[in-house]
N, C-alpha and C positions, 0 to 999 in steps of 0.2 A: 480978265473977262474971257480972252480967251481959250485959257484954260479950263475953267467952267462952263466953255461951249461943248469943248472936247469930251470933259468927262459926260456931260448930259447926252453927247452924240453916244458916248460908249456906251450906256445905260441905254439909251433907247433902241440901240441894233441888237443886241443881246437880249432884251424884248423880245424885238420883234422876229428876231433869226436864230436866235439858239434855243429861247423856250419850245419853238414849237418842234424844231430840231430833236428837242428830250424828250419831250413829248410823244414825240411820234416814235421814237426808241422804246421808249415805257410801254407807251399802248400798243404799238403795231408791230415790234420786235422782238424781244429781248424776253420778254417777260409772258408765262404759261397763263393760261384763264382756265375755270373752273373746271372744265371739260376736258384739261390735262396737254392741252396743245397750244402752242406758238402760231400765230399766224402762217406762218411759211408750212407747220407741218398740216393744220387744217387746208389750208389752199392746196397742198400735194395727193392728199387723203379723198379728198373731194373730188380732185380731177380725177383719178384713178377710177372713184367711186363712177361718175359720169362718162368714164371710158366702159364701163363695163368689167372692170377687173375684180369685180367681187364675186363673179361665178365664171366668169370667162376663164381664155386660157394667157398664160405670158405674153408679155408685148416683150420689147426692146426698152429699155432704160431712156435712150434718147427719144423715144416719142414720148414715154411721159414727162419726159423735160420738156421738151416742146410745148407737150399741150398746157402744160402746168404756167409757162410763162402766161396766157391769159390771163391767169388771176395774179401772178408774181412776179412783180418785172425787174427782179433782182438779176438778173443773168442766169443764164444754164447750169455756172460754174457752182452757183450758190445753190441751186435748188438740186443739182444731181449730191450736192455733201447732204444736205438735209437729207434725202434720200436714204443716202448709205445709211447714216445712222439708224435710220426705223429696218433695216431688215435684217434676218434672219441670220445671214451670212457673217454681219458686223459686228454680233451675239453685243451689242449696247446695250439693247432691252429688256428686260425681263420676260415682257411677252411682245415680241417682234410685232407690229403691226404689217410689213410688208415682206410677203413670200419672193425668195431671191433666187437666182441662179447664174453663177458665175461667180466671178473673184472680187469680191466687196469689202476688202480689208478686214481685217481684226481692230477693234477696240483697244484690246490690250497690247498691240502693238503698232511702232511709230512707223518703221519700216512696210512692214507688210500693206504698201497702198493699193487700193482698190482700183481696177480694170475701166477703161473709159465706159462713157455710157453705150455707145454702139455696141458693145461687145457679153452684154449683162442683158438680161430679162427678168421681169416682175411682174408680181400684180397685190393684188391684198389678198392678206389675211383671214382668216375665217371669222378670228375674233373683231373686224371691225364691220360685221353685221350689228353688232352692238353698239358700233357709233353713228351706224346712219338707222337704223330703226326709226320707222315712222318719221323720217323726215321729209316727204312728202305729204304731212299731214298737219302744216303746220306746227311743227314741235318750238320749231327756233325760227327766229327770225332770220332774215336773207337782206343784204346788204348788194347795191350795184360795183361792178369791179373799178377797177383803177378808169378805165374809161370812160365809164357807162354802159357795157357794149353788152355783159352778161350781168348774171346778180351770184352771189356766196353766201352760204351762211356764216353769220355771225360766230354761232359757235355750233358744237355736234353735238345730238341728245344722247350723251353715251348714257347706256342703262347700268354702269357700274363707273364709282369714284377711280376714273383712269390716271387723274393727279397723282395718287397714291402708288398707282401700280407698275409706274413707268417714272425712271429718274429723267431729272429736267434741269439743266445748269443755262444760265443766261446772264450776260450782263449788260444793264443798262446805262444811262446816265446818270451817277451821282449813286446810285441803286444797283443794287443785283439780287440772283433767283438759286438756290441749291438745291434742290429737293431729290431725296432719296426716295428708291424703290421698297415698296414692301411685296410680301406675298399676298394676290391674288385671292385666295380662297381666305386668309384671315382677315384682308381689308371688306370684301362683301360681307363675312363674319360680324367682325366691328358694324358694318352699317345695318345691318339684318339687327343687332341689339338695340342701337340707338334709336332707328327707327319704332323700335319697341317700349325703348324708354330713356328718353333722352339726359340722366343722369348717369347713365349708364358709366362704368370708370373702362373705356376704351383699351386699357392696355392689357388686360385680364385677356383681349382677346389679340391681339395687335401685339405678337412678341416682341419685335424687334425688325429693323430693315431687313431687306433680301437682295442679292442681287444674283445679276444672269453671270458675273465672273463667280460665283460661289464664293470661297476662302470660310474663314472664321471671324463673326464678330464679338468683341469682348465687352461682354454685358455688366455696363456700369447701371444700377438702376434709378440712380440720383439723378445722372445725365441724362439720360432715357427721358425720364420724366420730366425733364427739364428741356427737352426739344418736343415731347407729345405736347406740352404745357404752351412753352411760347412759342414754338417752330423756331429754336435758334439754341445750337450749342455744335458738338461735333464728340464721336465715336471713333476706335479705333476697328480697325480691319487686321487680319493678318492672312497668309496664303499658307495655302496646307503642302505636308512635302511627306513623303514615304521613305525610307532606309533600303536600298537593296545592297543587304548583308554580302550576296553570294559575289557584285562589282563592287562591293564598299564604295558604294556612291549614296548621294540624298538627289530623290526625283521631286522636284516641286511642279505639283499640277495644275493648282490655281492663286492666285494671286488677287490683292488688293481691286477693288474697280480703279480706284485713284491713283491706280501706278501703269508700266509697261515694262513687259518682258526687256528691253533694251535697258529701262536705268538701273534697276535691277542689276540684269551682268557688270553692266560700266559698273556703277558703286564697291560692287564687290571686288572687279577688278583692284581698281583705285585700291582698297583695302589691303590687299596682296600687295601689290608694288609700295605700301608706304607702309609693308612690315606687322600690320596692324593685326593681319588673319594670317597664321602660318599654317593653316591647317587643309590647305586646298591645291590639290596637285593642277585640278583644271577646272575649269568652267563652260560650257556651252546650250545654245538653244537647238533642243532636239523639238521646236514645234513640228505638228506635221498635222496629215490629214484626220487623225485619232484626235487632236489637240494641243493645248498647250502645255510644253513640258521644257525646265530648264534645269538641266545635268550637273550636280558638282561633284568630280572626283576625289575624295579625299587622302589623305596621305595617313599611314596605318597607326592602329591605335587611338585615332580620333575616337572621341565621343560626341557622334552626329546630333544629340539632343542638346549639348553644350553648347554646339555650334549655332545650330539655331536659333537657340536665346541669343546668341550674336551676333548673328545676324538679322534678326529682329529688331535689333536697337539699333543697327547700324545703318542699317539700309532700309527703303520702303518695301521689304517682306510686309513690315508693318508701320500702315502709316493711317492718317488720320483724314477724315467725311466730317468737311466742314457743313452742318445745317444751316439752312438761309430761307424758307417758306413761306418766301413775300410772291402771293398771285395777284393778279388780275380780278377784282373781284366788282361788276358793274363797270368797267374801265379806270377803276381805282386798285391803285397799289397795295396790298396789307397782307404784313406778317400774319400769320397763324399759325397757332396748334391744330395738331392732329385732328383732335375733337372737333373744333371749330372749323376745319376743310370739310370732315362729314357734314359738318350741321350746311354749311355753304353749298353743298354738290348734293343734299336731300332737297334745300330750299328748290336751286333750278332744277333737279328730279320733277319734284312734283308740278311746279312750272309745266316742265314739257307733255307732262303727262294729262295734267289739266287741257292744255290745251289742244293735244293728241284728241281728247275724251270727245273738245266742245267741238272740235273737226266732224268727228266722226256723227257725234249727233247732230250736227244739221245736215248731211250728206244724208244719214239715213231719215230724218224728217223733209228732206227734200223729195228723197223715194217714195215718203209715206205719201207725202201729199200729193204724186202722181198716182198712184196707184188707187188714192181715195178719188181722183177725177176720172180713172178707168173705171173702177166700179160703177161710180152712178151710169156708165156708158150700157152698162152688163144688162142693165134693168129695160132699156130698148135699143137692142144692135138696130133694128132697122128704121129706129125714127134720126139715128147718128149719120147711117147710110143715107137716105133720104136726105138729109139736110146739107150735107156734103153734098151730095148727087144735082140738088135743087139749086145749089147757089151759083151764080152766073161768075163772081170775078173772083179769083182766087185770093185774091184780101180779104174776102168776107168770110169764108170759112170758118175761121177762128173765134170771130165775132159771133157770128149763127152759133157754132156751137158753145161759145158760152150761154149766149140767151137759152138755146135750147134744153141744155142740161143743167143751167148752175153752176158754172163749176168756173176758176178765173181764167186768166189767160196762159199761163205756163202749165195747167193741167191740157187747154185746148189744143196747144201748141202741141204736147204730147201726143193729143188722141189726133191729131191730125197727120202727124208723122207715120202712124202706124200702117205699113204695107194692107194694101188690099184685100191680099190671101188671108191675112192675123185678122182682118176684122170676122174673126168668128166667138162662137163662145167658149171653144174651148181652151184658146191660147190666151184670153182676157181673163176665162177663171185663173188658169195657169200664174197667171202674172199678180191676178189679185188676192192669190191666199198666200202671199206671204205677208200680208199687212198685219195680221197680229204677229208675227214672227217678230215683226219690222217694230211695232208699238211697245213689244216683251222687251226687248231691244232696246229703245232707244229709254223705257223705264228704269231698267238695271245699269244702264251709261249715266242717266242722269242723278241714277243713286250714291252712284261711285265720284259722278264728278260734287255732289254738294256734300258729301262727306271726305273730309281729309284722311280717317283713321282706315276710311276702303282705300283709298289714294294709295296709303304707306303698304297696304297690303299687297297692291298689285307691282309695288317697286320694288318688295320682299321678295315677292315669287320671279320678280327678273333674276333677283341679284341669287338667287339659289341655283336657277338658274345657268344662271353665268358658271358662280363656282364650279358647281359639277360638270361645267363641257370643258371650260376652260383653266380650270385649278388645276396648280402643280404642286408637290412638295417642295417643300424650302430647300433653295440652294446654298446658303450663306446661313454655316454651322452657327451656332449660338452657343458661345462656352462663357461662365462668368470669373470675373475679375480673379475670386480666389483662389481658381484652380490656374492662373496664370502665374509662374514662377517670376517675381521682378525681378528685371536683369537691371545690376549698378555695375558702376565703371569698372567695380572689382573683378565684376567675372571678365574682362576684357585684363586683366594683367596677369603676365607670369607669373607662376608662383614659383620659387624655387629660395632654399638657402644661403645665406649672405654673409658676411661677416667685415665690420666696418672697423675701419682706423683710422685715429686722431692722433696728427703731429703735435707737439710741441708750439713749431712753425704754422700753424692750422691747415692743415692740407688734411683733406677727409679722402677715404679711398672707400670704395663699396668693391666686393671684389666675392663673384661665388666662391660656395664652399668647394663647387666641382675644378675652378680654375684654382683655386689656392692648392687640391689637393694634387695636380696633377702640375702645377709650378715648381721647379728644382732650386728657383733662386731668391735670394731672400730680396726683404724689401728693399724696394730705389728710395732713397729717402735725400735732402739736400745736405749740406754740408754744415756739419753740429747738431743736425734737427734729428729725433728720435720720437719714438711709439710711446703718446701717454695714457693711448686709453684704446682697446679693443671691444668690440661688443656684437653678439649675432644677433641674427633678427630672420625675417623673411623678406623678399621682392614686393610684399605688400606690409610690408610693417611701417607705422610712422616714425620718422626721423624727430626725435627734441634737442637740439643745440642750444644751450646754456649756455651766457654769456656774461664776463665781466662788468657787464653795464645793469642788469638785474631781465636781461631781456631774453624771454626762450623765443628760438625760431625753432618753425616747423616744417618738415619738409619728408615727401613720398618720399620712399624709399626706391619704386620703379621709378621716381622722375631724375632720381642719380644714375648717370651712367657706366656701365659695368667696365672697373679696371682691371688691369694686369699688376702684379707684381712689382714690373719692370716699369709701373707708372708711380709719377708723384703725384698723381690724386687731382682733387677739385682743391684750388684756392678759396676759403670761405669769404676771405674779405671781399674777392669781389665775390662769388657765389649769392652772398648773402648782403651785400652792401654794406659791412661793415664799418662803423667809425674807425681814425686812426687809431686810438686808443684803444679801440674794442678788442676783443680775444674769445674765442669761446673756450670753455674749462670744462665742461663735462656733457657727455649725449646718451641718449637713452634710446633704445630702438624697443616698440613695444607693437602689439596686434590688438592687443583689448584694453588695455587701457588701466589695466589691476597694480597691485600694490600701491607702496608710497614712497615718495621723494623724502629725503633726509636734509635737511640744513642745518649743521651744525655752526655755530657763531663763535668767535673770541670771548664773548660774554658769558660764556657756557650754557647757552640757551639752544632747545633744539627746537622745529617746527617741523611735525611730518604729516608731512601735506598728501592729501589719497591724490591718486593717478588722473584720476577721473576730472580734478579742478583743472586739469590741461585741455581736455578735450573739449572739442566747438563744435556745433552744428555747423558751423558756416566752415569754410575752407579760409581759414585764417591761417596770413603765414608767420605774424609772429604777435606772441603777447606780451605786453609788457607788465612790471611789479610781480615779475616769476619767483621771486623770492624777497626776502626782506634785505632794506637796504640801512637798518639803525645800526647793524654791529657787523662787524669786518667777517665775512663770511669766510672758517676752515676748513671744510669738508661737506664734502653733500656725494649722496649716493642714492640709485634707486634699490629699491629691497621689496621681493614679493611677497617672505612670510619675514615674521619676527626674528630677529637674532641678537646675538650679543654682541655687541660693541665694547672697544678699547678707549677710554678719555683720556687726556694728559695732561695737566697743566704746565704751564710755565715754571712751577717748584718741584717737577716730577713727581704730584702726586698722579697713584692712579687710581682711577674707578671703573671695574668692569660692571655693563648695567645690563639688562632686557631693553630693545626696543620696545614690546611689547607695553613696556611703563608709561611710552610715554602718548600723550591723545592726542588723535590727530586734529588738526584744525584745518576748515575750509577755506579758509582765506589763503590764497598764494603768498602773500607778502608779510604772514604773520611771522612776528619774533619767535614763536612757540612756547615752551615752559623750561625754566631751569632744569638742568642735569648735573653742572657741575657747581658748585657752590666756589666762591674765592675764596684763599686767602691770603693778608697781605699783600691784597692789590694783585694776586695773581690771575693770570685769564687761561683758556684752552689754548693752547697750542695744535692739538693735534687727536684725531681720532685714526684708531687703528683696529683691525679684526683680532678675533683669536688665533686666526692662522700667523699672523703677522709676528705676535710675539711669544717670547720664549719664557714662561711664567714657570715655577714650582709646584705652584699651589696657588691655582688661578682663584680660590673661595678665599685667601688672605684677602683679595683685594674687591671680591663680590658685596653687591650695596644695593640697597632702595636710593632711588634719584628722589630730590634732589639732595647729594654728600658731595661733603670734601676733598674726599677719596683716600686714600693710604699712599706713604711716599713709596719709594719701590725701594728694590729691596737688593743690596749689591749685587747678587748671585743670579739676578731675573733681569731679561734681555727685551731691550721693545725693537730689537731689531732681529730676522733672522736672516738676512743679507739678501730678503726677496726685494724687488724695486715696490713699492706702493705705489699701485699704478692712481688713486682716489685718492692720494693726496694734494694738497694744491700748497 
């Protein structure tokens, strides 16, 4: 029982104290609304706005912390970081909202922290005359502050989608916000169409993000489409970097948004000391007052564009923008496309602008209908005077001259207001021709507000507007996917000359051609153990080790490490986990994967298997049924073109044949086809080359497979005293 008190108690506090806890995260933190701002940076924007810093001159940083806690009572600490991020100085933004001066840190770096607030001055923006337009007209509503003490708006009628134009990262409860920046002039672009026709296919104008650290984005159009579509996927970034030939150095200018000058150096660092990049005499951060710039020296003979691509993959030069464009929309959370944030940010457009319109016309219907109680005055100034003049208590005035002229109480209130000296005709004409001004007026407002299609027109003409005062070109190149050279693990390996050996004892040695050629001593080998097989290759060739159990292992050739002479190599049993009984008996080092494998059997059956049945997509290190296991396996060799082979049997017959004869088969494990025929029970013994033996008249013993072969002949030798190194 009382464990089901507990858990009920734990359910109802989590109720009652963490939902609204997330809640209040969701709604009043974490997460951007329509109008492109966080609560912290609206409440910042706003005070600013109501200090006067939107024509004024700089204040100090610490009094608009100050004054900003009114509506924020996050601490100072909190609201002078929001701060930083909107200016100028801190280049976050694509288009800064707040003009800076002084030491406001970089973005793109960890280090470079920003100056307290006594020591910094700001104000806004030019461009956020475009967030508070007409907000004293009713646009947005206005909410009371944390105490009651002043009132905020809710949100800012920006006259341009600033969602779009300014990146926004946030996390909330359970939920979080990424939203990347675009270019300015193409997102008013995009909305200037849709507002025109709301099928409109947005991305036609809407290339691609932008951001204020520039770099290179690499234009997948799949993905693209796939975050215009749902608002969720992620892009790649890279930072751009120039050659100075004359220091043989690489100057990198700008970089990813998603990285910083500091991991950048670390990484690469790291890369040098663990051997990985030998191509770099030094590294360092020349940022300075011109910008951001990080130096690498390179060591001669580099090829700086090689390098690049490898450091590309290696480090975040190029790294990846995760998408996530969940807003605020009505105080509800929801992901969306591209498309669907315009449609969302035209809806509260026209909203404000509606209600901008119905402001204005009762302000100027208020004018009219004073101006219509002036008039009827105009028709007798001196029965107005008189009546005024005649009345004994100054509460009747109003009253009298309604009786007197018709007119209600808020026109008499007016004419009663009017200075002494003004009660003439000529300052009440004055005042009264503007009333068709005022009725032309308030006809073409009320035209505009009960038509929507006028509505879109006049949000047009903001957002063209906007563009042309505030549009910049793109900062953040656009290069697509296929002119990007992919970089694979290969271009990160030496490449150089090899040449491998296999003991007896199975000790594998990889050993370059440049160390063997400039080695005076011969091989260190153990005691009885001997060289049964040589073979060259590259630092990137793969390794196949054949094994007495039917099993190839496979193994990089860079992942062996390079010996001396005066070494006995890698032990494969443990190298490769070998059974006790295991051995490997033959290895193939290859780069493409061509020709074919030979099996030849006791049975006198061969199976020549193409190259290619080895090869995996996947990084498999060994395969098994590499060869067939019905008949006692004699000989196997790799072979790129066709040649002739030596057969023997057990009665010394011989048959020299074509490769060429025999078809290859895809199955690793196949028996293959006869070559040597028995007789009386006799099997192969032995395959040898033509180099190997010593023949007269090698056409006595030439044959179509599958033959007999011819017995040999006393005077012809299958031996020339060379070792056969493919025999087994």
């Amino acid at each position: 029982m009382q464990s089901k008190l507990t858990h009920l108690n734990v359910i109802e506090t989590l109720e009652k104290n963490y939902m609204p806890y997330s809640m209040s995260v969701i709604v009043s933190r974490a997460l951007p609304e329509i109008d492109g701002l966080k609560p912290s940076h609206r409440k910042l924007l706003y005070t600013m706005f109501k200090m006067g810093l939107l024509k004024g001159t700089k204040t100090k940083s610490a009094n608009i912390v100050g004054q900003t806690m009114k509506l924020n009572p996050h601490g100072d600490a909190a609201i002078y970081e929001t701060m930083v991020r909107l200016t100028r100085g801190n280049e976050a933004l694509l288009h800064p909202l707040i003009d800076s001066k002084g030491n406001f840190g970089k973005n793109y770096s960890k280090e470079m922290a920003y100056a307290a607030p006594r020591y910094t001055e700001a104000k806004l923006e030019g461009i956020c005359e475009e967030f508070f337009k007409d907000i004293h007209k009713d646009t947005v509503d206005f909410v009371p502050n944390y105490d009651n003490t002043i009132e905020e708006p809710k949100l800012l009628p920006t006259t341009f989608p600033n969602i779009l134009a300014n990146p926004n990262m946030g996390i909330a409860v359970g939920m979080a916000s990424s939203i990347c920046s675009f270019n300015l002039k193409e997102v008013c672009e995009a909305t200037i169409e849709f507002l025109k026709d709301e099928e409109v296919e947005v991305t036609q104008y809407l290339k691609a993000p932008d951001f204020s650290s520039g770099g290179q984005l690499i234009l997948n159009k799949k993905e693209l489409n796939t975050i215009y579509t749902t608002g969720r996927g992620s892009f790649h970034l890279r930072g751009k970097y120039q050659y100075d030939k004359k220091n043989n150095c690489i100057e990198i200018y700008e970089i990813p948004y998603t990285t910083t000058t500091e991991a950048i150096i670390e990484k690469i660092i790291e890369l040098v000391k663990a051997g990985k990049i030998k191509d770099i005499n030094d590294i360092r951060d020349e940022t300075d007052k011109e910008g951001l710039k990080i130096t690498i020296d390179l060591k001669r003979n580099t090829d700086p564009e090689h390098l690049m691509n490898r450091l590309y993959k290696m480090t975040t030069l190029q790294d990846t923008f995760s998408c996530n464009f969940n807003i605020l929309i009505n105080g509800n959370p929801r992901v969306l496309g591209v498309k669907d944030i315009i449609k969302e940010w035209t809806l509260f457009r026209i909203q404000c602008v509606k209600r901008q319109l119905t402001f204005d016309i009762h302000h100027k219907n208020q004018r009219l209908h004073l101006l219509k109680g002036l008039e009827k005055i105009l028709l007798d100034i001196d029965r107005a005077v008189k009546i005024v003049k005649d009345t004994k208590k100054d509460k009747e005035v109003v009253p009298n001259l309604m009786k007197g002229f018709e007119i209600d109480e808020v026109q008499a209130e007016f004419i009663a207001d009017i200075k002494l000296r003004n009660f003439n005709q000529e300052y009440i004409l004055n005042k009264t021709k503007d009333i068709k001004t005022l009725e032309k007026e308030i006809k073409t407002l009320d035209a505009i507000l009960k038509n929507e299609e006028k509505i879109k027109k006049v949000i047009i003409k903001e957002l063209q507007e906007v563009s042309e005062k505030y549009g910049n070109p793109r900062k953040t190149e656009i290069i697509e996917e296929k002119h990007i050279e992919v970089v694979t693990e290969e271009l990160f390996i030496e490449d150089y000359n090899i040449k491998l050996f296999l003991t007896n004892e199975n000790y594998l040695k990889k050993i370059s051609l440049a160390s063997l050629r400039s080695s005076s001593n011969g091989h260190k080998l153990k005691d009885n153990d001997f060289i049964v097989q040589e073979v060259e290759g590259t630092n990137k060739s793969d390794l196949l080790l054949f094994s007495n159990k039917h099993i190839v292992y496979k193994i990089k050739c860079h992942e062996l490490e390079d010996k001396k002479t005066s070494s006995l190599g890698d032990y494969l049993k443990n190298l490769l986990a070998l059974e006790d009984d295991e051995k490997i008996i033959y290895m193939v080092a290859t780069d493409d994967y061509k020709g074919h494998m030979l099996f030849f059997y006791s049975s006198g059956k061969c199976a020549k298997i193409p190259m290619e049945s080895y090869q995996t997509k996947t990084n498999r290190k060994q395969l098994a049924n590499a060869y067939s296991s019905e008949s006692q396996l004699v000989y196997m060799e790799h072979i790129k073109e066709d040649k002739e082979l030596v057969a023997v049997s057990s009665i010394k017959k011989i048959l020299v044949f074509d490769t060429k004869q025999i078809n290859e088969k895809t199955t690793r494990n196949s028996i293959g086809i006869q070559v040597l025929k028995s007789k009386k029970d006799s099997t192969l013994s032995t395959i040898k080359t033509l180099e190997e033996v010593d023949f007269a008249d090698v056409d006595y013993y030439r044959g179509n497979i599958p033959a007999i072969g011819t017995f040999l002949k006393k005077e012809d030798l299958l031996e020339r005293g060379v070792e056969n190194l493919k025999f087994i």
